[in-house]
N, C-alpha and C positions, 0 to 999 in steps of 0.2 A: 242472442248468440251472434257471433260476427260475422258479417257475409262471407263465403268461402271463395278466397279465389288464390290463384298459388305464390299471392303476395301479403298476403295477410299475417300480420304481426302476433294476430294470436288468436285461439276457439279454445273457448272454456265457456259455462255454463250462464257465470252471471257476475258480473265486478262486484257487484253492491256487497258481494260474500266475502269480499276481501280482508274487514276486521276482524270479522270470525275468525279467520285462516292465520289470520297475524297475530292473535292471540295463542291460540292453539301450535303454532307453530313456534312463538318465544315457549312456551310450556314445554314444549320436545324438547328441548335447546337444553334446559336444563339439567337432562341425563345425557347429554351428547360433548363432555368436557373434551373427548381424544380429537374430534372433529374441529372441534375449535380452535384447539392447537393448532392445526393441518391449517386453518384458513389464515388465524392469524399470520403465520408464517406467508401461504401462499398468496397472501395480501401483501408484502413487503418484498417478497422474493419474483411476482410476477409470472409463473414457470409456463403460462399457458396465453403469454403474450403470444397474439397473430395467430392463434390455436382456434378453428372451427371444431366443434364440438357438439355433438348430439344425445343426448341420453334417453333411452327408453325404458322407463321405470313405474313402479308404481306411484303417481304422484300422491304421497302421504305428508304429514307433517315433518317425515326423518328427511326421506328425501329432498324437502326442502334447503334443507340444512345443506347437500352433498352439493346442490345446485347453486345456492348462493358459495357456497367456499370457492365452488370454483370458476363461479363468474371476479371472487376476489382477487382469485388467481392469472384473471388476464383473459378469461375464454372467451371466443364469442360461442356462446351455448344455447342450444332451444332443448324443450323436455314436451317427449309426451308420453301418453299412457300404455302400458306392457300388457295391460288386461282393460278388456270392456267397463270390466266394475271397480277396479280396485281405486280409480282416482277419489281423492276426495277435493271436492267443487270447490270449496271456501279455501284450500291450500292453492289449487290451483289460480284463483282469481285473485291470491295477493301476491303471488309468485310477479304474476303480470303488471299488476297497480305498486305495487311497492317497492318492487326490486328488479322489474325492467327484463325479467325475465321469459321469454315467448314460451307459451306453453302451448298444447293443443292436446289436448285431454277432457272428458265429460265422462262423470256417470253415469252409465247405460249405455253408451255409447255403442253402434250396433256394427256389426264387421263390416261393414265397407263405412263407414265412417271410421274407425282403427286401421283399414287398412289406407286409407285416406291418408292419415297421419303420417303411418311410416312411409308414403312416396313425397308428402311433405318434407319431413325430415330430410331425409335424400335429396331433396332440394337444395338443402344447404350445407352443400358440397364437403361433407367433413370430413377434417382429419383423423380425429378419433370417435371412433363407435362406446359409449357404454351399452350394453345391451342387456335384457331382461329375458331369454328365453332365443335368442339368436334368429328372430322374425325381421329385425331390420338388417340383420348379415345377408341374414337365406335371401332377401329381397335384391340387395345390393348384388349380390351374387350370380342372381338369376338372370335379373330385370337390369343391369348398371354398371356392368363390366368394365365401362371406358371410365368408370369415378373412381377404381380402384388404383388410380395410380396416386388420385390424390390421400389414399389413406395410411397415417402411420401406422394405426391398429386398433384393436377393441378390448374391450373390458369384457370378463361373462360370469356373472354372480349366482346364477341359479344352476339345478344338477340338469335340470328337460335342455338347457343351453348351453350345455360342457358334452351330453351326449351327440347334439347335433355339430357340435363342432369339430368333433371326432371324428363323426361320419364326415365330414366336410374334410378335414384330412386325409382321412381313408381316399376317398376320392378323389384327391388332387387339384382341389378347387379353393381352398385355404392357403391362399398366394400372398399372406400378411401374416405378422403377427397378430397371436390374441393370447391375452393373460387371464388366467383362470382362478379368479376372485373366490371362485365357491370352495373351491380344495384349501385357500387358506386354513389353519387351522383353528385364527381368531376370526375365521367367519362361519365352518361349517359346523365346529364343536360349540358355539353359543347358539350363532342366529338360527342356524336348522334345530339344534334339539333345544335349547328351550326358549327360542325365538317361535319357531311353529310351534311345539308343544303348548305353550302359551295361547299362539292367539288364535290357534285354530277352535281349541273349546270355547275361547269367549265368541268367536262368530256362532259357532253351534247353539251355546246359551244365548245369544241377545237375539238368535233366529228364530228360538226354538221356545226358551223358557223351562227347558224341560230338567227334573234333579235326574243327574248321570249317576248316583249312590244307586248300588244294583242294579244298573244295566248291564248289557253284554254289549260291550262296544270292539266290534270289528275294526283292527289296524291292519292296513293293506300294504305290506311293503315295512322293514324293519332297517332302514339306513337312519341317519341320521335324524332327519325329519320324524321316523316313522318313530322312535325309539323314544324323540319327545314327545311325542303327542302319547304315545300308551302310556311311558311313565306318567305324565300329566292328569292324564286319564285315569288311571292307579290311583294319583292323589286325592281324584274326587270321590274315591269310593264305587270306580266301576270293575267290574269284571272283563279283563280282554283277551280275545282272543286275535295274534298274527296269523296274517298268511302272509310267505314268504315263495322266492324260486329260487334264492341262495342257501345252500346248502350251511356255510359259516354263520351265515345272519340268523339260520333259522335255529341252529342251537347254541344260540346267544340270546335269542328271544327264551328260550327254554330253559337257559342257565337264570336269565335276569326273572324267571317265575311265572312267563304268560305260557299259554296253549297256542299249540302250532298246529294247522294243520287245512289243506285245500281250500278253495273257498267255498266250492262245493259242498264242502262237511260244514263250514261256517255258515252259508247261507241261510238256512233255518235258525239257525242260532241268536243271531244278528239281533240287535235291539237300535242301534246305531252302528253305521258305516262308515271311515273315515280313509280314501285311497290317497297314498303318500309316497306312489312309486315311479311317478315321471314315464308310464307307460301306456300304453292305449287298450280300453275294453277289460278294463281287470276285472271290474263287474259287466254283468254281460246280462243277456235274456232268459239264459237258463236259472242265473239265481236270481231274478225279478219271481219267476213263476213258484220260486219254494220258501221265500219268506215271509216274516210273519206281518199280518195285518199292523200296517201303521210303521213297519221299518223305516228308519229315514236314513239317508245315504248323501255322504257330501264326500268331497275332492277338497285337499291342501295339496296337490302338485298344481305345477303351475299353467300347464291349459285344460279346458273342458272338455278332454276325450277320455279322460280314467272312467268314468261312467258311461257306458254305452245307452245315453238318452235318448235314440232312435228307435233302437230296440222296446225301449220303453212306454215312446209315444205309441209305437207301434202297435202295443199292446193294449194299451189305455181307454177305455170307454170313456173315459171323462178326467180332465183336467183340470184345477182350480187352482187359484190360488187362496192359502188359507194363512198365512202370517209374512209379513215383509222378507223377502227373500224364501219363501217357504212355498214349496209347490207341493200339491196331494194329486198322484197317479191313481183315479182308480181302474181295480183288471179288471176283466171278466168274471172272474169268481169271486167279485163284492168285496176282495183284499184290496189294500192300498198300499200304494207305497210313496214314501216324501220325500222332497227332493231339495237339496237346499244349495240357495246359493248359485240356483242355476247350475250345478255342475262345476261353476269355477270354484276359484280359490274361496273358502269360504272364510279363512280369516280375513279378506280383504271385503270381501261380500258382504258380506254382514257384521265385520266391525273393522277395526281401525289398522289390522295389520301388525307387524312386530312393538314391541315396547321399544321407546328411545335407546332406553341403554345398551342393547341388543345393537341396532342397529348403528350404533352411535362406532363399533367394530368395524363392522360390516361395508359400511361408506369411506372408515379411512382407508380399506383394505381400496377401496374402487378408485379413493383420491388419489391414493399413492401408485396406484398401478397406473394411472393414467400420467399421472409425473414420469414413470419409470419409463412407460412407451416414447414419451416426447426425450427424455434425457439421452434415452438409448434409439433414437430415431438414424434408421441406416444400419444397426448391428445386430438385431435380432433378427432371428431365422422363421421365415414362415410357421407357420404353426402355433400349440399350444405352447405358456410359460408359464411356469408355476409362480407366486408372487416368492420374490428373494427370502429365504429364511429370516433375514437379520432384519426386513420391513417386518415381516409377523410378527416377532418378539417385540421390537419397538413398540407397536402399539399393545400390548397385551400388558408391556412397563408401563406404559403413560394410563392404560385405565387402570390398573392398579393403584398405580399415582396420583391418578383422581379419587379415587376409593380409599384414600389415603391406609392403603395395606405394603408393608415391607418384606423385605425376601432376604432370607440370607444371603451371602458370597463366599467363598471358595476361597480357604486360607492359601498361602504360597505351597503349603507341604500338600494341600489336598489339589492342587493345579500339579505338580511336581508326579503327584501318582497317576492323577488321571491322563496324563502324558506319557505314562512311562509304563513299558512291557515287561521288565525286569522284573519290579518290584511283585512281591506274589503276597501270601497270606502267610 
């Protein structure tokens, strides 16, 4: 690991991982055609000449992809990691060796070493923020008031970092723009429902090994995220039961054929647990003590407080660990309960995170919001901006386009009525 000092070019795990990661990372490449487009262009076009740039993201194989396009684009860019666990080592160390890109990401990495990073980052005085859960906002925010002159705005792709930035509005402390990547439509309706849906059961299976055909799998939270992981779960043949606190979400979970109801009544039920609500303590102490021997319980929102694992230690006569990412709580009354993934995100925990094609949306939604901050540098108004209608569809044609699928178009007589208030039935 490289010695730390607050000049250092990069921390990451081990270079010699670097052909792994370079393998692995042309393999992504291959579902990620709308991305490439994006670079190609912002290779010829330059947009992010003289642009300090910081990204804080999960460093995965997609990621890579978001990070070279827009070092082609002119940045000068560092990346580091948005969660403890979610980097992967061999991306990270060819990010550095191959493509000159400063990273400063490990996995395992432990919180004051992540939070190391993001005062790193900050370091390098940037223009624009991507951000992963709005930890290097709130930082800037707090801690770095006098940098905020230097910044055009942020990017915020996840929902735990649309809610903080809200409240940051609310408050009056949201004195830049920030464009809100997640509300996309070609980022929230793929990469949350069957981006997590996806790769939250393959962490769960490669942690676990366990067949989900007849289980009772608890979904916490029925948004996007929540809505893929159940149907997914559906798919494998498990039984689910939602909890919900939205009144609309909760008789849409009703309508689409799962069981709604407290988590309190779910707790006993529970065979696996899976919280996908971007909120804190959804599970709690009280349903530690009423489920069934051997329950195991993991988080796909994006930080490790949906689980209330204090409460748990708390209770815990004995802690082990019993399969890579797999912790066994035992209580008092000889029940156990399993833990997976640490609490964090378990698709990144215990496996690779969203499928390229997925994400292959999802990053041009960030490339292009970051184009749009620098174009429009001086003319946006503090606060949240939704990414422009006409960028969403753009991209949603061009991976159609690569999926080589066609669309109809709207004769002149059918443009003529849908214009026209006259015309009736």
């Amino acid at each position: 690991m490289t010695a730390t000092t607050t000049k250092q070019k990069h921390e990451v795990k081990d270079l010699s991982l670097a052909p792994i990661g370079k393998q692995r990372i042309e393999w992504a490449g291959r579902e990620m055609p709308v991305l490439k487009q994006i670079r190609d262009r912002f290779e010829k076009e330059k947009p992010f000449a003289g642009i300090r740039l910081i990204a804080c993201c999960h460093v995965t194989t997609e990621t890579a992809h978001l990070a070279i396009a827009l070092k082609a684009g002119g940045a000068d860019a560092i990346l580091i990691a948005s969660n403890p666990l979610s980097t992967q080592d061999d991306v990270a160390a060819c990010l550095v060796a191959d493509y000159g890109i400063p990273v400063f990401a490990i996995k395992g990495e432990d919180n004051d070493t992540y939070h190391r990073h993001v005062q790193t980052a900050l370091d390098h005085r940037p223009n624009i923020i991507i951000d992963d859960g709005s930890d290097v906002v709130a930082t800037l925010i707090q801690e770095r008031q006098h940098q905020i002159a230097d910044l055009i705005g942020t990017t915020e792709e996840t929902t735990t970092g649309i809610v903080r930035l809200r409240a940051m509005h609310r408050d009056g402390v949201l004195t830049f723009p920030a464009v809100n990547v997640n509300d996309a439509d070609t980022k929230h309706f793929f990469d949350n429902r069957y981006g997590t849906g996806q790769s939250t059961l393959d962490g769960v299976i490669r942690a676990t090994n366990v067949l989900l055909a007849g289980k009772t799998v608890v979904v916490a939270g029925y948004g996007w995220c929540g809505k893929g992981t159940a149907m997914r779960a559906r798919g494998l043949g498990a039984n689910i039961i939602v909890t919900e606190i939205d009144p609309t979400k909760a008789i849409e979970a009703v309508m689409d054929g799962f069981r709604v109801m407290p988590m309190a009544e779910a707790a006993p039920l529970g065979d696996l647990f899976i919280t996908v609500t971007g909120n804190k303590h959804v599970i709690r102490g009280e349903h530690f003590d009423v489920m069934k021997d051997g329950a195991m319980v993991c988080n796909s929102g994006h930080f490790d407080i949906e689980i209330d694992l204090k409460a748990l230690a708390g209770k815990a006569t004995e802690v082990k660990q019993v399969r890579n990412f797999t912790q066994e709580y035992r209580l008092p009354s000889g029940k156990s309960v399993v833990v997976l993934g640490e609490g964090r995100l378990i698709n990144l925990a215990a496996a690779e995170g969203h499928p390229s094609a997925v994400m292959d949306m999802s990053f041009a939604n960030q490339a292009l919001a970051c184009e749009y901050l620098v174009t429009n540098k001086g003319k946006l108004e503090p606060g949240l901006h939704s990414i422009p209608v006409d960028v969403d569809k753009e991209i949603a044609r061009l991976k159609l386009q690569a999926m080589g699928i066609s669309l109809d178009s709207l004769t002149p007589d059918q443009i003529e009525y849908t214009n026209s208030w006259t015309a009736g039935t």
